[in-house]
Structure formats: C-alpha cells, structure tokens
N, C-alpha and C positions, 0 to 999 in steps of 0.2 A: 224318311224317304217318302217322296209323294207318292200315290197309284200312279200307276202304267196308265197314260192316255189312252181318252178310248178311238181306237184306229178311225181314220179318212181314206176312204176312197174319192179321187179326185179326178174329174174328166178336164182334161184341156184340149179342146178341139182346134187352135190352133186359129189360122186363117181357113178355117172349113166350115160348111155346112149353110143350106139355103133354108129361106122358111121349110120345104119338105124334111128337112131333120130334125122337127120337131117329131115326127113321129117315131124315131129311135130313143128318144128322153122320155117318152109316153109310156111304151113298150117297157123299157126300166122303171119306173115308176111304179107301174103295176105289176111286175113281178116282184118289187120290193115290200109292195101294199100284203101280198100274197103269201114272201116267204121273208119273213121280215131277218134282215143282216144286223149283226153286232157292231156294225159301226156306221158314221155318219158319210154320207154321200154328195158328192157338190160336182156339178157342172160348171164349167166356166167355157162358154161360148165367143163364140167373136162378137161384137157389141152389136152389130144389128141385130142379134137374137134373141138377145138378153130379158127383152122388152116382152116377144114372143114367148118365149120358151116362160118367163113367170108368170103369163094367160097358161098356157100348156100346163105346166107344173102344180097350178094353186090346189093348194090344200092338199098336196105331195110330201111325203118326208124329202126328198131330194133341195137340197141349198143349190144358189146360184149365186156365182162368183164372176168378177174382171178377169180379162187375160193381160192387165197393167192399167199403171194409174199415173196421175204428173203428178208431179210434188205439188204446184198450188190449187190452192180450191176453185179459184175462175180463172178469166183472163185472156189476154192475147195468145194464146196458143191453138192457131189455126193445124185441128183436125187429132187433136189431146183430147182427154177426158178423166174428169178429175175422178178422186177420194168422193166426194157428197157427190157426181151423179151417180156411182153406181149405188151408193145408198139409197138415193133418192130412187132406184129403181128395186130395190129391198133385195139390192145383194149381201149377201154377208162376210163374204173373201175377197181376197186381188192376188192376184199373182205378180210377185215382184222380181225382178231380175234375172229373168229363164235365161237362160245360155245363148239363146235366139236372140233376144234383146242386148243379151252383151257383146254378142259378134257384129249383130247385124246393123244394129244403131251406137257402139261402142259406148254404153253405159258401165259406167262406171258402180265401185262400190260406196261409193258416198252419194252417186247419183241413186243408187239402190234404195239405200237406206233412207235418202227423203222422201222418197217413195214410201216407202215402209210406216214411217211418219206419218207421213198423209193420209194414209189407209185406218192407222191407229184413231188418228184424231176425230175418223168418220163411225169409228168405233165396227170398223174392217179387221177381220182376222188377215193377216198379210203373209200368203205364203211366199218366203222369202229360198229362190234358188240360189242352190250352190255346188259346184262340180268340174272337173278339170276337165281338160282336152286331153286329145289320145296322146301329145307331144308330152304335155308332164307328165301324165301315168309314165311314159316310156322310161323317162329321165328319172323318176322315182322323186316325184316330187307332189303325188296324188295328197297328203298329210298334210303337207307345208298350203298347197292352193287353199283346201278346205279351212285352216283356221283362218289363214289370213282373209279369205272372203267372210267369214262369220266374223272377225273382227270388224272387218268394213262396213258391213251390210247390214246388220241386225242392228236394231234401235237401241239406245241406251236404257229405255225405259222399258223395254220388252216384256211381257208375260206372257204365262202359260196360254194365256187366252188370247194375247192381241197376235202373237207371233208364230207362224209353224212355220219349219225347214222342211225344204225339201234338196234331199242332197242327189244329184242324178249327173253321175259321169258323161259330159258330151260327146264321147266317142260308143256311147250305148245307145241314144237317142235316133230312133228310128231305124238302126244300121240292123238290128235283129243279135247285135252281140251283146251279153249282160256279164257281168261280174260276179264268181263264183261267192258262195253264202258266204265264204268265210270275207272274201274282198270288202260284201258288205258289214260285215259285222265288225271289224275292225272299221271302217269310215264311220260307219254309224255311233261307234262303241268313242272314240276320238269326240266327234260331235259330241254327245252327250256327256263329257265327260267337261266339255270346252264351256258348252251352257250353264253347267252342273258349277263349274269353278266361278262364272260371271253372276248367274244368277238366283245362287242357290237352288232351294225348292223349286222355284218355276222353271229354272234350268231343268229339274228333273222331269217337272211336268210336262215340257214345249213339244208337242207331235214332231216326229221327225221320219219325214214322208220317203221312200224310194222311189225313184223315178227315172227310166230309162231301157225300153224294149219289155215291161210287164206287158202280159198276155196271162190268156187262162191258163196254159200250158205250165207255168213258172210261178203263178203267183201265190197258191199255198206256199212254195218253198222259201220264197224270198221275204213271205209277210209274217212266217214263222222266225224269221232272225231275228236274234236281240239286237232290241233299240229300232224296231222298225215296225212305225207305229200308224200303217198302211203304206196310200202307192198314188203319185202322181202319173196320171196315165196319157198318154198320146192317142195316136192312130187306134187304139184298141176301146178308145173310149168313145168311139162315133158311131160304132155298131151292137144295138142293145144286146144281142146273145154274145159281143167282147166283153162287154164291160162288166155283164154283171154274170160272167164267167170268173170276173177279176174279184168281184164281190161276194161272190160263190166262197171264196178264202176264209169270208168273216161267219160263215152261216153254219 
C-alpha cells in the first residue's frame, strides 16, 4: 500500500480578483512562512494574474496553477491558452474539467481528458473535476456519475504525480450546502477504490481533493475523512483569513 498523499490546499478564484488581490495571496504567504502547514498550497487565479501573482509569490512556498488549458500546445484558437504557456509561466497545475466548464461550455469527458493530457505532457499536475448535479444525487445516481466521469476523464497514463481528483458535488458549489462526512467518505472511499483497481499503487497514491462550500467553519471535519487528501476551495479562497482558515486543518 502506498503512504497517504500529502494533502493540497487549492485556491480557485474563479473569474475574480484584480491586480489589488494580489495582496490577499501575500497576506497567506506570510502566515504560511510563519506557521508552516502540513500540506502543499496552490493558487490558481484567473490568467491575467498568473503573471502577477508569481512576482507577488517568488520565493513563497505557495504553487501557482491554470483555471484550464486546450488540448493543443499552440495554434488558431482565438482567446485559449495552452499546457506550455502556463508552464512557460512556472505554473505547476491546471484545473481540468470544473463543473463550470462542463455546464457552461458543454465539455465533454474526452474533451476533459485531452486536456488532462496536455497538462501531462507540459509535465502539469492536472487536477482533474468530477461531481454530479443535484438532479442525480436526487435520482441516486451520485456513484454511477463519479465512475463514469473518472472513466472518461482521467488519462490512460496517469500517475500519482501527473494526476489529482478533485471530486466536488455541483449542487454544493457556492450554494453554502455540503454533504455529510459520511456522503463524503463513501464518494471518496468509491473513487479511491476505482483508481486503486485502474492504477494500482498510484491509484493509491492519486490526491483526491474535496471541493464544494469548504470554509474554516467545516474544513477540519471534512479534511479528517478517509480518502480526503485536502480541499479544492472557491469563494473562501479569495480572502487570506478564509483560506488559510481552511489551511488552519493541516497545522
């Protein structure tokens, strides 16, 4: 059995934040310098900040990540941004397939996964979403979404290192409702079990991130479930005394 990954805290800020929110990535930064966390930390900003926020950050333990990537490395794709630029901007992550992206631009789970790909071959850890709508929860069909997106979406070639899930129910996402420990430990406990059968040992290894209405309030409880190997964070992750409230879990 491999060791237990070591936890990610991950900030997605979404379509938010101006140069001025540079100064809440600062503010964490320096209480992390201060009261150092057991696990690793990553930012993924909107792309025009990227640039900024790695002046802000340098020589920070804090990573900086995509909030998505195109499958090819250049090309005609007016207003896309590949795999190699975020590299080329020493990101280290992408976030591939959020729930947002598969609603709002109807990506697909093979569109997912070339994405995923892409991120691989940039030598990108790809955190790779996955999670139902409040319509399947209802129907009891929460089980069946999750393998089948992790079938679609996840790379054939995948490792512990190229690949993290993040599993975050869409009917949790912003709405302030979360799924009781057990909800998560069961999706979680499935996931890991689904890795564990494709991938072996790196199945065991792969972080498998929670995500969806974490706050300080919730997030010892939720980051203490098994198989839950930190927290993809939203709106909590744009204000330094949220986020590393949320961080506060790993100290």
């Amino acid at each position: 059995m491999a060791d237990a990954p070591r936890p990610l805290v991950a900030g997605n800020w979404k379509m938010n934040g101006l140069l001025a929110g540079r100064e809440e990535a600062r503010l964490v930064a320096e209480r992390i310098a201060a009261r150092p966390a057991a696990c690793d930390v990553l930012i993924c900003p909107p792309f025009t900040l990227i640039a900024p926020l790695a002046k802000t950050l340098d020589k920070s333990a804090i990573l900086r990540g995509g909030q998505d990537c195109h499958p090819a490395q250049s090309g005609a794709h007016t207003g896309n941004v590949s795999a190699e630029m975020l590299s080329d901007l020493t990101c280290s992550h992408v976030i591939v397939g959020h729930s947002e992206r598969r609603a709002d631009h109807g990506e697909s789970d093979v569109l997912v996964r070339a994405k995923a790909e892409a991120a691989i071959s940039q030598s990108l850890t790809a955190i790779v979403c996955i999670g139902e709508t409040e319509a399947e929860r209802d129907r009891g069909e929460t089980l069946d979404v999750v393998k089948r997106q992790l079938a679609g979406s996840v790379p054939y070639a995948a490792t512990a290192a190229s690949v993290t899930i993040a599993y975050e129910p869409v009917w949790a996402i912003g709405t302030g409702r979360t799924p009781t420990p057990d909800d998560v430990a069961e999706v979680h406990g499935v996931i890991r079990n689904e890795l564990a059968s494709r991938f072996g040992q790196d199945g065991h290894g792969m972080r498998i991130l929670y995500g969806g209405s974490v706050k300080p309030a919730n997030a010892s409880e939720l980051m203490s479930v098994a198989n839950v190997d930190g927290a993809l964070v939203g709106g909590a992750s744009l204000k330094a005394d949220d986020f590393d409230g949320i961080i506060e879990a790993y100290r």
